[in-house]
PQR file of N, CA, C, O and H, with PARSE charges and radii, in Angstrom:
ATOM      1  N   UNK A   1       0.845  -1.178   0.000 -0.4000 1.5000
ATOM      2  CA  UNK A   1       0.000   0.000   0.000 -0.0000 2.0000
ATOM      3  C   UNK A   1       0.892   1.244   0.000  0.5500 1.7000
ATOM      4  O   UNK A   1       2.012   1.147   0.500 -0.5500 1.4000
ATOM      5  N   UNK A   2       0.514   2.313  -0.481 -0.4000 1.5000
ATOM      6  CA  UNK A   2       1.127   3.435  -0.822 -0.0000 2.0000
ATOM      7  C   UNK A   2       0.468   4.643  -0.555  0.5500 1.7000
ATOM      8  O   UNK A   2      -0.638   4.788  -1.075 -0.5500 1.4000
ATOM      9  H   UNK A   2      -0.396   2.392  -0.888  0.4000 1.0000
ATOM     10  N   UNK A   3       0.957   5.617   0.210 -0.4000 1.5000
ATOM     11  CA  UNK A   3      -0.100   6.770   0.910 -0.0000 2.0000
ATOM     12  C   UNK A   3      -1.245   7.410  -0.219  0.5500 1.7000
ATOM     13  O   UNK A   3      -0.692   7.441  -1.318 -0.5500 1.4000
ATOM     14  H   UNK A   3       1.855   5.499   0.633  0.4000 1.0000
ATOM     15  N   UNK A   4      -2.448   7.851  -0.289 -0.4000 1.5000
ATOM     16  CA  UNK A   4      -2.955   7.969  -0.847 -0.0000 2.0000
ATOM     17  C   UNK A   4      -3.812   7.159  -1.578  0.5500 1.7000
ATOM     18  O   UNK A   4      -4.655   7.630  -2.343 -0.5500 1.4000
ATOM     19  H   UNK A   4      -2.897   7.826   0.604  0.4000 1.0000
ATOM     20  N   UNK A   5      -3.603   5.614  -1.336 -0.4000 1.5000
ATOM     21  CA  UNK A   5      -4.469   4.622  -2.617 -0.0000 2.0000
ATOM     22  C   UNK A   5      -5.623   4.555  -1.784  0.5500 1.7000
ATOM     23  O   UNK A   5      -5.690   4.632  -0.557 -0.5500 1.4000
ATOM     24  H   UNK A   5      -2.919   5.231  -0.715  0.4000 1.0000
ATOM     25  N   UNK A   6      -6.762   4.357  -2.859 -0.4000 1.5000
ATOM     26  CA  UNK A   6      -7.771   4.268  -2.362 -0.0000 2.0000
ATOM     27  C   UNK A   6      -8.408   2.676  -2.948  0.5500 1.7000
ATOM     28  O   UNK A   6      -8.510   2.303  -4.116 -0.5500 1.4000
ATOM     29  H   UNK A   6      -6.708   4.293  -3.856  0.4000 1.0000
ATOM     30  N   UNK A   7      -8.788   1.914  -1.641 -0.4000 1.5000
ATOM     31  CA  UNK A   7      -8.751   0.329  -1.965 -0.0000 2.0000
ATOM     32  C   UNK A   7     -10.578  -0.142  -2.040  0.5500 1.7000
ATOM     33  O   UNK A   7     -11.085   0.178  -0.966 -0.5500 1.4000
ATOM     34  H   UNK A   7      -8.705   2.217  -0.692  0.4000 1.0000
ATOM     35  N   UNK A   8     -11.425  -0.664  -2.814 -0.4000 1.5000
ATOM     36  CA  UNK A   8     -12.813  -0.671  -2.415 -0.0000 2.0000
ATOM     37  C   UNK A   8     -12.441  -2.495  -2.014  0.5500 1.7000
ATOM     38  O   UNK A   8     -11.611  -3.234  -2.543 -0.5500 1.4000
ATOM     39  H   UNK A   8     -11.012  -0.924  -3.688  0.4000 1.0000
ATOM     40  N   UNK A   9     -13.406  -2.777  -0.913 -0.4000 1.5000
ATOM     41  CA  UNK A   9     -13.838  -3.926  -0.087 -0.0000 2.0000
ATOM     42  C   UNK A   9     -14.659  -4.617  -0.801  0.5500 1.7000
ATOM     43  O   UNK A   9     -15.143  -3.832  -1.616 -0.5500 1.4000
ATOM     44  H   UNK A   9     -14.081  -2.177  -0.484  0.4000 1.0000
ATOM     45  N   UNK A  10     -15.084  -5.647  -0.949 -0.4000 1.5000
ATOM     46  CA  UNK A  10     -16.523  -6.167  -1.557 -0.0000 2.0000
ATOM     47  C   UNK A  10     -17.000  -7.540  -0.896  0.5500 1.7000
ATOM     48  O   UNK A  10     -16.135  -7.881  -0.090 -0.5500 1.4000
ATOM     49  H   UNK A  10     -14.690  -6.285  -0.287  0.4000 1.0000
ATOM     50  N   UNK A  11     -17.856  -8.283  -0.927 -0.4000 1.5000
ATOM     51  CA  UNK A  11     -17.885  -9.268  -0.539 -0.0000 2.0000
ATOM     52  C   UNK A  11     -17.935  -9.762   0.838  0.5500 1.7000
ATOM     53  O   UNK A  11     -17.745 -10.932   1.168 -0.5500 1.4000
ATOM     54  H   UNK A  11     -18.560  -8.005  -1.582  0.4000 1.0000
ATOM     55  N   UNK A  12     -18.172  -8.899   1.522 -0.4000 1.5000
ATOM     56  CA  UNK A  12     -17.978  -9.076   3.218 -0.0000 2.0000
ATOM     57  C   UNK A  12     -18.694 -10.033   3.925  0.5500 1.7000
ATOM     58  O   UNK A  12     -19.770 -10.404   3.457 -0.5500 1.4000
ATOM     59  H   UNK A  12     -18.326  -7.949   1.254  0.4000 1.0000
ATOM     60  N   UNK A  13     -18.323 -10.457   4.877 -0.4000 1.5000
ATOM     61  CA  UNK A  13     -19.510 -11.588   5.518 -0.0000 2.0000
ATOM     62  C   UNK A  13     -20.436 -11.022   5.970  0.5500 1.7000
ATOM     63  O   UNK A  13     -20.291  -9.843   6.292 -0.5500 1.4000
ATOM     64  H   UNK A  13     -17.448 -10.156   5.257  0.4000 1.0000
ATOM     65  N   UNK A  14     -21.466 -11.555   6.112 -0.4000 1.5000
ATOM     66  CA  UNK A  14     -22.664 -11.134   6.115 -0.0000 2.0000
ATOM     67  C   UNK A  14     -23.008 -10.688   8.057  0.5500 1.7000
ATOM     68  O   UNK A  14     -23.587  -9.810   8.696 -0.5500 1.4000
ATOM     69  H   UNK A  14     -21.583 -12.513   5.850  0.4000 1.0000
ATOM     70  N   UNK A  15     -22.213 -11.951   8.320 -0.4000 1.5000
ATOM     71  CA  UNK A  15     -22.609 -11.147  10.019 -0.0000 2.0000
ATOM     72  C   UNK A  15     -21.536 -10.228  10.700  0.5500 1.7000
ATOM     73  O   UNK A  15     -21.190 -10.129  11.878 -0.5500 1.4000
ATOM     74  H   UNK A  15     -21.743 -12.665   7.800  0.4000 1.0000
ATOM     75  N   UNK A  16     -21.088  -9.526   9.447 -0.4000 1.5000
ATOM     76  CA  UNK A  16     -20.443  -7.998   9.991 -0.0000 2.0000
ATOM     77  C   UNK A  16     -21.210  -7.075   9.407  0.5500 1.7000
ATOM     78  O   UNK A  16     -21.054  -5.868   9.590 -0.5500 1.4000
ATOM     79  H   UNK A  16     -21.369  -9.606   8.490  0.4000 1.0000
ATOM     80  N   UNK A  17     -21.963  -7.509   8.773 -0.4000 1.5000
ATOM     81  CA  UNK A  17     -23.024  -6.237   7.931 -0.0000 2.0000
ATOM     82  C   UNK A  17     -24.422  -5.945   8.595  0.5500 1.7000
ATOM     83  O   UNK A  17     -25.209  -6.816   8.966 -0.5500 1.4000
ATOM     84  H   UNK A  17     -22.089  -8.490   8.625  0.4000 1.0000
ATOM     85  N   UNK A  18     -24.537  -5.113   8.651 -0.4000 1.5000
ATOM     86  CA  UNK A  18     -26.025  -4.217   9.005 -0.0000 2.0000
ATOM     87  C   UNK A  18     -26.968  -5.226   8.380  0.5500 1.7000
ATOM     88  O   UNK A  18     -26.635  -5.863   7.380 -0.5500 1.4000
ATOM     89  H   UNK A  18     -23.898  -4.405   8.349  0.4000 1.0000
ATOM     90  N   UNK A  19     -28.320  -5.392   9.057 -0.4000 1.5000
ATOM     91  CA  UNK A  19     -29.464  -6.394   8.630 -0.0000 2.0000
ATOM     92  C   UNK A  19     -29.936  -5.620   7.471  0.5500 1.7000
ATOM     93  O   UNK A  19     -30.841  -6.337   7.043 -0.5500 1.4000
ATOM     94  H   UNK A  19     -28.591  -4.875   9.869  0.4000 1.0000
ATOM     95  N   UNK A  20     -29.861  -4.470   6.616 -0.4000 1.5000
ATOM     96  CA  UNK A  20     -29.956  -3.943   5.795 -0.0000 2.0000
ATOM     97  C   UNK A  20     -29.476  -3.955   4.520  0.5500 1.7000
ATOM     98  O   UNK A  20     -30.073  -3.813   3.452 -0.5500 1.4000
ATOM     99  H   UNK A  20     -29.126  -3.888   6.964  0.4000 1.0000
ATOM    100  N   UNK A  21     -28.063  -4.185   4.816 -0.4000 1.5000
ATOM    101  CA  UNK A  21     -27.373  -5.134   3.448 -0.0000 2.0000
ATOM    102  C   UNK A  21     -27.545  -6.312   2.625  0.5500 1.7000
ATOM    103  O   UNK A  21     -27.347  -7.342   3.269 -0.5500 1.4000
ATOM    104  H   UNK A  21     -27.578  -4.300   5.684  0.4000 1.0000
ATOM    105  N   UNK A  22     -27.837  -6.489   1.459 -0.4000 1.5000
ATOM    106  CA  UNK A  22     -28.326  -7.487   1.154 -0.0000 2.0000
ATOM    107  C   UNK A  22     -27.478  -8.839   0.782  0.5500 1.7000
ATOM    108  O   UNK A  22     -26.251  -8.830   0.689 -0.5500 1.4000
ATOM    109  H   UNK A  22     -27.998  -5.652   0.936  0.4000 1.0000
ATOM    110  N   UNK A  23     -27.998  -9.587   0.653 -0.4000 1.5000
ATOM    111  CA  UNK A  23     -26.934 -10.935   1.029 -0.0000 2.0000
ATOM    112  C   UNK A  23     -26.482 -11.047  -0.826  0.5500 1.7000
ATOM    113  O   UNK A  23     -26.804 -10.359  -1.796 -0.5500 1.4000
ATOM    114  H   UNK A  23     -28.995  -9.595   0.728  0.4000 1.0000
ATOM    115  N   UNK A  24     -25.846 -11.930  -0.704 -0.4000 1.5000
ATOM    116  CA  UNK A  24     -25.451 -12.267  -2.268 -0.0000 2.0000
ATOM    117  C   UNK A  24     -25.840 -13.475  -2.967  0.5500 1.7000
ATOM    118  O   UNK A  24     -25.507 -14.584  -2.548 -0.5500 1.4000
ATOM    119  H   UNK A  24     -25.585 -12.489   0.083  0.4000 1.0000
ATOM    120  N   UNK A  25     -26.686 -13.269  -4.251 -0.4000 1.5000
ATOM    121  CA  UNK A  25     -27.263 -14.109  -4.815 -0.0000 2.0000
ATOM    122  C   UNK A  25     -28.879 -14.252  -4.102  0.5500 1.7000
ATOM    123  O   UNK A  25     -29.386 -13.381  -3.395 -0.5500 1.4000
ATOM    124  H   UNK A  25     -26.956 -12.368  -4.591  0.4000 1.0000
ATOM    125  N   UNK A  26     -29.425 -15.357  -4.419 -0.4000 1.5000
ATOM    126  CA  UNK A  26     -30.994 -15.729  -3.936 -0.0000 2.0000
ATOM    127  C   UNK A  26     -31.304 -15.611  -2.632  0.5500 1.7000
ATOM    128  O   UNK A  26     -32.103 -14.846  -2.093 -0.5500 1.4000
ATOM    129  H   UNK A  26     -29.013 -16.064  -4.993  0.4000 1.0000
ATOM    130  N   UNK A  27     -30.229 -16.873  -1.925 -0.4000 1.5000
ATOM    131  CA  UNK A  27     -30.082 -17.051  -0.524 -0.0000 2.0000
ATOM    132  C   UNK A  27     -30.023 -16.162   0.263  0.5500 1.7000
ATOM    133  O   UNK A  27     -28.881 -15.710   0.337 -0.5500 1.4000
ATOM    134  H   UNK A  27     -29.580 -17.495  -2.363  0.4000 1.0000
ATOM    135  N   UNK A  28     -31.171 -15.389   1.299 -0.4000 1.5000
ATOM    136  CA  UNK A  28     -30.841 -15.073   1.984 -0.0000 2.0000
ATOM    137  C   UNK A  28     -30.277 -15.028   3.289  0.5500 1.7000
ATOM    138  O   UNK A  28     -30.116 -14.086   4.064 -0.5500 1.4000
ATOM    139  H   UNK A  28     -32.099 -15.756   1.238  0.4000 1.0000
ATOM    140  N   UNK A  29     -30.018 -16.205   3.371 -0.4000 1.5000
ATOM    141  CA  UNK A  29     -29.254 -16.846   4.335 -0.0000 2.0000
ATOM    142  C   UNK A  29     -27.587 -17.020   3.843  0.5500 1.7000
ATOM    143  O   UNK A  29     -26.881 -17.822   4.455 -0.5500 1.4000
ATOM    144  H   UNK A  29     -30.149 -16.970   2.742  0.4000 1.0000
ATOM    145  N   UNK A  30     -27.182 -16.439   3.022 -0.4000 1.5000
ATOM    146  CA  UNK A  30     -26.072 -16.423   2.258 -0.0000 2.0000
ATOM    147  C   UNK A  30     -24.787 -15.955   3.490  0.5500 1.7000
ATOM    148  O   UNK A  30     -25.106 -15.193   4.403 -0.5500 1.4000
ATOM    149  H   UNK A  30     -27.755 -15.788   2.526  0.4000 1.0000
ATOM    150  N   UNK A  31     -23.499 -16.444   3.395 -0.4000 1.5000
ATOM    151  CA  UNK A  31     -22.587 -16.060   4.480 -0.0000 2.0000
ATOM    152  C   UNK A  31     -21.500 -15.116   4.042  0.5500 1.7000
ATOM    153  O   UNK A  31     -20.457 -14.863   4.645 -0.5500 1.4000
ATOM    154  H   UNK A  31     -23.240 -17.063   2.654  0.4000 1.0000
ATOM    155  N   UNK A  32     -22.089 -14.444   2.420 -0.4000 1.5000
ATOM    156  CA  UNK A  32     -21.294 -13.472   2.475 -0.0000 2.0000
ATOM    157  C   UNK A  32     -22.269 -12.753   1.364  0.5500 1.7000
ATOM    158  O   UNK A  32     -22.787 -13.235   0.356 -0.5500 1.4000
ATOM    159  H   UNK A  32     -22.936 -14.649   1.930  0.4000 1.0000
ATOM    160  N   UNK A  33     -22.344 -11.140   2.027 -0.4000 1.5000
ATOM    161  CA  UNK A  33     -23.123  -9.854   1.339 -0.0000 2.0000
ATOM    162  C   UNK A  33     -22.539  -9.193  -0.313  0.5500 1.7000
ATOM    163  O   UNK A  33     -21.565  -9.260  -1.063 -0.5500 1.4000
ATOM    164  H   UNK A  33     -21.923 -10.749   2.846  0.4000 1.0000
ATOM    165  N   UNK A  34     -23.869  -8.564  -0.211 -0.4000 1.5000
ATOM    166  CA  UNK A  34     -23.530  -7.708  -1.637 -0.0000 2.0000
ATOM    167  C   UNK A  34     -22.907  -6.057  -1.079  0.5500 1.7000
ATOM    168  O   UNK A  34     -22.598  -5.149  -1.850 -0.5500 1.4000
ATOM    169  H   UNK A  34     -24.660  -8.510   0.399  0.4000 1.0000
ATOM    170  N   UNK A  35     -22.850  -6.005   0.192 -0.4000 1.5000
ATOM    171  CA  UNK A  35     -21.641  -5.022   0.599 -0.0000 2.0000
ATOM    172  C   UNK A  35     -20.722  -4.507   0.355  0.5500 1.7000
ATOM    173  O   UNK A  35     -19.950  -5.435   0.115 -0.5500 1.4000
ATOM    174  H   UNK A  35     -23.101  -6.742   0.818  0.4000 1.0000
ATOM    175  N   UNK A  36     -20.021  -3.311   0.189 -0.4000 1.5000
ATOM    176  CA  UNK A  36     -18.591  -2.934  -0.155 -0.0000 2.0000
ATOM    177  C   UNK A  36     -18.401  -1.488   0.774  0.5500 1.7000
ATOM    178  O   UNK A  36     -19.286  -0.893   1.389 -0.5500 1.4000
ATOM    179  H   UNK A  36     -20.648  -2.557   0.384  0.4000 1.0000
ATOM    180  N   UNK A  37     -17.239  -1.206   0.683 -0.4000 1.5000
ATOM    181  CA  UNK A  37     -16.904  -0.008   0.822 -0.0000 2.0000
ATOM    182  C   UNK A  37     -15.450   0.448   0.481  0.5500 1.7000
ATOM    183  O   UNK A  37     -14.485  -0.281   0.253 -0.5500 1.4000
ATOM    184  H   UNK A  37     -16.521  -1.689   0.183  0.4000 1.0000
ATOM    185  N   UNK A  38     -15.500   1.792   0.493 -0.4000 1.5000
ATOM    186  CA  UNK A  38     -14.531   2.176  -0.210 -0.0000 2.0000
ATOM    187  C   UNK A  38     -13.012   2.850   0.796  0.5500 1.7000
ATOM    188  O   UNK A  38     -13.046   4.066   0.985 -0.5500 1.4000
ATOM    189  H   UNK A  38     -16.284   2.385   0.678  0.4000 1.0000
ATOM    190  N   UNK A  39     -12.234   2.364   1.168 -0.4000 1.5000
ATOM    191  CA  UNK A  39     -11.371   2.960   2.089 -0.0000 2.0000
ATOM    192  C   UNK A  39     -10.046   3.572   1.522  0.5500 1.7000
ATOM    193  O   UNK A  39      -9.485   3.229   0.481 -0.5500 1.4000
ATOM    194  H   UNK A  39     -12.206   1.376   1.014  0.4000 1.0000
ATOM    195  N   UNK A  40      -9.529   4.841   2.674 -0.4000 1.5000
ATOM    196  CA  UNK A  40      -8.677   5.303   2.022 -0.0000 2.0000
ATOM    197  C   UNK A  40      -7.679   4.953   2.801  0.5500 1.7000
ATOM    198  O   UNK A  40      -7.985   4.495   3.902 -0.5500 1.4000
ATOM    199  H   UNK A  40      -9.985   5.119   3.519  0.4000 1.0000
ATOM    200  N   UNK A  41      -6.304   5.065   2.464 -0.4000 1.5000
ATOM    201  CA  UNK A  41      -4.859   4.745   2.809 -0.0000 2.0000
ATOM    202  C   UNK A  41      -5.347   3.800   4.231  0.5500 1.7000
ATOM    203  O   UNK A  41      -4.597   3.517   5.165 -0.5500 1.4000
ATOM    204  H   UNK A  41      -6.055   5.436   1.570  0.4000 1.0000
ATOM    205  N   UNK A  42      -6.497   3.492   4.132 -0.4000 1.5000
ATOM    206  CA  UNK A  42      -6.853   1.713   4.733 -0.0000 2.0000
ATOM    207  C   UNK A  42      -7.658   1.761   6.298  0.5500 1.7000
ATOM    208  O   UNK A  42      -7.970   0.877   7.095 -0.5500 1.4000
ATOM    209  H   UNK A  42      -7.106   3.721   3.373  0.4000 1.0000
ATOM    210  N   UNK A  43      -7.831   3.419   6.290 -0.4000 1.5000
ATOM    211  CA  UNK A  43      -8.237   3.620   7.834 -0.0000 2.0000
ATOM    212  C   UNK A  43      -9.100   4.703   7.393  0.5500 1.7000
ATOM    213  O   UNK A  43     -10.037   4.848   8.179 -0.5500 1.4000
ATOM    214  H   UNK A  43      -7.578   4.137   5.643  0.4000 1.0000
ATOM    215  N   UNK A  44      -9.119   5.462   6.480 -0.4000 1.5000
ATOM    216  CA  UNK A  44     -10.228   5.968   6.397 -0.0000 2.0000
ATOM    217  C   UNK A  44     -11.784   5.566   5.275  0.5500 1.7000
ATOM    218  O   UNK A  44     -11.649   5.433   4.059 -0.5500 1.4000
ATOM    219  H   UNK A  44      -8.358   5.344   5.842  0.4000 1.0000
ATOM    220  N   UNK A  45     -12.929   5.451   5.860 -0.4000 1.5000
ATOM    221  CA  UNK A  45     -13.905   4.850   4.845 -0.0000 2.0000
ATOM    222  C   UNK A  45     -14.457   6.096   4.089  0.5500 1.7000
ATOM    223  O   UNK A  45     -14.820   7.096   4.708 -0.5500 1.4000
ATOM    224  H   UNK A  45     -13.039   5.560   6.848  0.4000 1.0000
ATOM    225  N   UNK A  46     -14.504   6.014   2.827 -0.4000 1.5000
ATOM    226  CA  UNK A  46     -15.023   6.957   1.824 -0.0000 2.0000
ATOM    227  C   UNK A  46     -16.342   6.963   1.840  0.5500 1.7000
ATOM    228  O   UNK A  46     -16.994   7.989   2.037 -0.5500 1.4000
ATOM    229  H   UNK A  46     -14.209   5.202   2.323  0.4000 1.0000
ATOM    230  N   UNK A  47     -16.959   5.564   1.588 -0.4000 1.5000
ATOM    231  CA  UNK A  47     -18.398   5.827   0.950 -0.0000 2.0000
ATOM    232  C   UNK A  47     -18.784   3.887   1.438  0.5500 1.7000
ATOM    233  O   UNK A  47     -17.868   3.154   1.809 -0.5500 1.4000
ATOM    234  H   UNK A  47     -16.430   4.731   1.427  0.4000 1.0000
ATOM    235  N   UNK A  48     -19.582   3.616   1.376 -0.4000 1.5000
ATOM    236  CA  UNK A  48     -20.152   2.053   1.910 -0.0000 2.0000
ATOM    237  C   UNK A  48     -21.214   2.134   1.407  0.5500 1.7000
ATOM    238  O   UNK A  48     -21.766   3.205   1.154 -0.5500 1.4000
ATOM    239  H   UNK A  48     -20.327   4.211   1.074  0.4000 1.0000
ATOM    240  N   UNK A  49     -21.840   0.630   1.098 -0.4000 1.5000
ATOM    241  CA  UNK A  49     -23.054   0.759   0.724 -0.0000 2.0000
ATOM    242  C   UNK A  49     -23.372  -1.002   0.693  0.5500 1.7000
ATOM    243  O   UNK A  49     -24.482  -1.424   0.370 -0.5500 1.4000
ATOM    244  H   UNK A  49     -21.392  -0.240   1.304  0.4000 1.0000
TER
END
């Protein structure tokens, strides 16, 4: 990593995500979300969704 990069997340497990996030694929019982977010130089979060 290099000061300034900005890295996006995707794919997160599902029981670190808000009950609001939606899971991935059909299953909603799925163990990993359609979640991401976008972080900068790895400690700061830009934008999530």
């Amino acid at each position: 990593m290099y000061p300034g990069d900005l890295v996006f997340v995707h794919s997160w497990p599902s029981s670190l995500k808000p009950f609001y996030i939606m899971p991935k694929g059909e299953d909603p019982k799925a163990k990993v979300s359609e979640g991401f977010d976008s972080l900068y130089c790895v400690v700061v979060e830009i934008s999530s969704g």
